[in-house]
C-alpha positions in Angstrom: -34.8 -161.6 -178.3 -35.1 -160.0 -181.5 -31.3 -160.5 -181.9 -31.9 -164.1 -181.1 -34.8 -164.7 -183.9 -32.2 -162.8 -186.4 -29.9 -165.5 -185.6 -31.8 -168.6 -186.3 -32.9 -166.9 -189.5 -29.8 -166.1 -191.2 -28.9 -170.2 -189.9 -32.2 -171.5 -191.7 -31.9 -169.6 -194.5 -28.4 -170.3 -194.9 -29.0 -174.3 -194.2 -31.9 -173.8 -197.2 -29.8 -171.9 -199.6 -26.9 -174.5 -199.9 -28.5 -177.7 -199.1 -28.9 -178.6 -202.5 -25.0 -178.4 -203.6 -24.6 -181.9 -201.7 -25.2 -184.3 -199.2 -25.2 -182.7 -195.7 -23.3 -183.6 -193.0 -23.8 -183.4 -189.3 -21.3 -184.0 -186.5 -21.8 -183.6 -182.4 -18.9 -182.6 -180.5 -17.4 -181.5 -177.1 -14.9 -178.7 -176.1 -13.1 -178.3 -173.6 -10.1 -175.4 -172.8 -8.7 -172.7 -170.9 -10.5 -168.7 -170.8 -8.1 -166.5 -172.0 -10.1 -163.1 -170.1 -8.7 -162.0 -166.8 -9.7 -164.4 -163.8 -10.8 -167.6 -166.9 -10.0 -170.5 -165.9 -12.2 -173.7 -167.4 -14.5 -173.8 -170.5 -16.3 -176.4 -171.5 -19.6 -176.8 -174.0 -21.0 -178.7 -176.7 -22.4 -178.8 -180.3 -23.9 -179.8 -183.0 -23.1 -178.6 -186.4 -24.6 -179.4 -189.9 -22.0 -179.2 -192.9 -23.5 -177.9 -196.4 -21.3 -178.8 -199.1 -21.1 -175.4 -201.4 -18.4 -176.1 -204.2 -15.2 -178.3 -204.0 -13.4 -178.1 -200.7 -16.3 -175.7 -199.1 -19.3 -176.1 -197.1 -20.9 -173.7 -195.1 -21.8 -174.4 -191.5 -24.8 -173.9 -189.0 -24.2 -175.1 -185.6 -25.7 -174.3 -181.8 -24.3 -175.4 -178.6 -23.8 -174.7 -174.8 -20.4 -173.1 -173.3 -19.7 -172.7 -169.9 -16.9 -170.4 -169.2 -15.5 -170.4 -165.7 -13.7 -167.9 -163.4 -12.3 -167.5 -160.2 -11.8 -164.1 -158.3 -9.9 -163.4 -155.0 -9.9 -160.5 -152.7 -7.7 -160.0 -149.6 -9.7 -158.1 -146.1 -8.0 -157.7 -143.5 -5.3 -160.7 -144.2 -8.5 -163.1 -145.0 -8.5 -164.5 -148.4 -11.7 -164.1 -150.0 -12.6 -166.9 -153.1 -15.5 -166.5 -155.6 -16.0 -168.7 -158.1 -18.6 -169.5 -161.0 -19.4 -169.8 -164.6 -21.2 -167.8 -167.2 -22.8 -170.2 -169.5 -23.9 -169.4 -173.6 -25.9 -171.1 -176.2 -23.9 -170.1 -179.7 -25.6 -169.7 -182.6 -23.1 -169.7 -185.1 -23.3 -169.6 -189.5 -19.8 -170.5 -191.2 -17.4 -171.4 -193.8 -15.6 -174.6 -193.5 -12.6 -175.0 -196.6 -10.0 -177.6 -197.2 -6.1 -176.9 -196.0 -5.3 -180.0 -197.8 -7.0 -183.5 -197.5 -7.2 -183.7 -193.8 -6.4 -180.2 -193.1 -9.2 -177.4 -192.8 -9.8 -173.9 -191.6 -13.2 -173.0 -190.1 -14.8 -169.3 -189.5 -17.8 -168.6 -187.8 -19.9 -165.9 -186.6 -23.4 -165.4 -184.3 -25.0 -164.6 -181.5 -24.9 -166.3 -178.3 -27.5 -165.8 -175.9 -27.0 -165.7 -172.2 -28.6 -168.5 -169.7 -28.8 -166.5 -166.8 -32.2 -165.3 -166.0 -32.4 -161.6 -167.2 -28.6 -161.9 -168.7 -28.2 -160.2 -172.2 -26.5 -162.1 -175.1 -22.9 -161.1 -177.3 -21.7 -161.3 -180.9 -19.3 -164.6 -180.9 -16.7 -165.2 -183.4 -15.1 -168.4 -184.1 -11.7 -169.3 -185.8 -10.6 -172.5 -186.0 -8.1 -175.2 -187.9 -9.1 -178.6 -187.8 -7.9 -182.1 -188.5 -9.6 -185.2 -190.2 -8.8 -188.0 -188.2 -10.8 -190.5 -189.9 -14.1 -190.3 -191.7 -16.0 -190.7 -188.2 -13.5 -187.9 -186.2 -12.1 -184.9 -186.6 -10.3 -182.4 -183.9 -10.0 -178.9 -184.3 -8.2 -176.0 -181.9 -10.5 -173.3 -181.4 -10.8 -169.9 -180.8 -13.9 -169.1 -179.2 -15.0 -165.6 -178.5 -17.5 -163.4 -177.1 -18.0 -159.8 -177.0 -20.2 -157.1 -175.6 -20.0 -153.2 -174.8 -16.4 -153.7 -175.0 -15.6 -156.7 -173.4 -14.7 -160.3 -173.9 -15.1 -163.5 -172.6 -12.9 -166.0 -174.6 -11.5 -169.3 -174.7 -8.8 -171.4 -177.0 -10.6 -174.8 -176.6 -9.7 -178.3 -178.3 -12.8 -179.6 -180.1 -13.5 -183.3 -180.8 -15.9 -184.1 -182.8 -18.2 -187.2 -184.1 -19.0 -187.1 -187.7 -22.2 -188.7 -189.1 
């Protein structure tokens, strides 16, 4: 929880710090993609993310979501194939910096905390990399990098992110 509290923080006082470079932009967007950790198979999620203009071709970023990641494991007994499969599902909290490739072109890191949604599960440090396209003033898509990672281990996803600007 504590991790959690430290997480909105650092996004608020970011937000506050930068805000008054610019005018802010917001934009709400879906992902979806393939895990890239052993037995992944879908991801899918959501967010919204506020855009702080810094200096020219900069703004840093604040956004929180939901990401499911799915999986599918099989085990053979006795010549029976056995199935199970489910999802593990996130709510990112991420702070970043958004800068210009070229006019339509940008690069995007983030970094956060994503806390579980399982009853009792624990959270992970997430990292975010991702290059984007402007489509139009309204749209952009970006290929993503998601990634989170705990006492060693990773759940990941490369996921294609569309986004409504407003």
């Amino acid at each position: 929880m504590k991790k959690l509290l430290l997480a909105v923080a650092a996004i608020i006082i970011t937000a506050a710090t930068v805000n008054a470079q610019g005018k802010t932009a917001f934009s709400l967007a879906g992902n979806i993609g393939v895990g890239t950790y052993t037995y992944g198979k879908l991801a899918v999620g959501a967010d919204i993310q506020a855009d702080f203009p810094a200096t020219t071709g900069l703004k840093i970023t604040a956004s929180a979501g939901y990401e499911s990641f799915g999986y599918s494991t099989s085990v053979v007994v006795g010549g029976t194939t056995y199935t199970n499969n489910g999802h593990s599902s996130y709510i990112p909290l991420l702070t970043g910096v958004k800068f210009n490739l070229s006019p339509n072109l940008y690069g995007h890191a983030q970094l956060g905390y994503s806390p579980s949604t399982a009853s009792g599960g624990t959270g992970a440090f997430t990292y975010a990399p991702s290059l984007g396209y402007v489509v139009s003033k309204n749209f952009d898509i970006a290929a993503k990098y998601l990634g989170l990672s705990r006492n060693g281990a990773t759940i990941s996803a490369i996921v294609a992110r569309l986004a409504y600007n407003f």
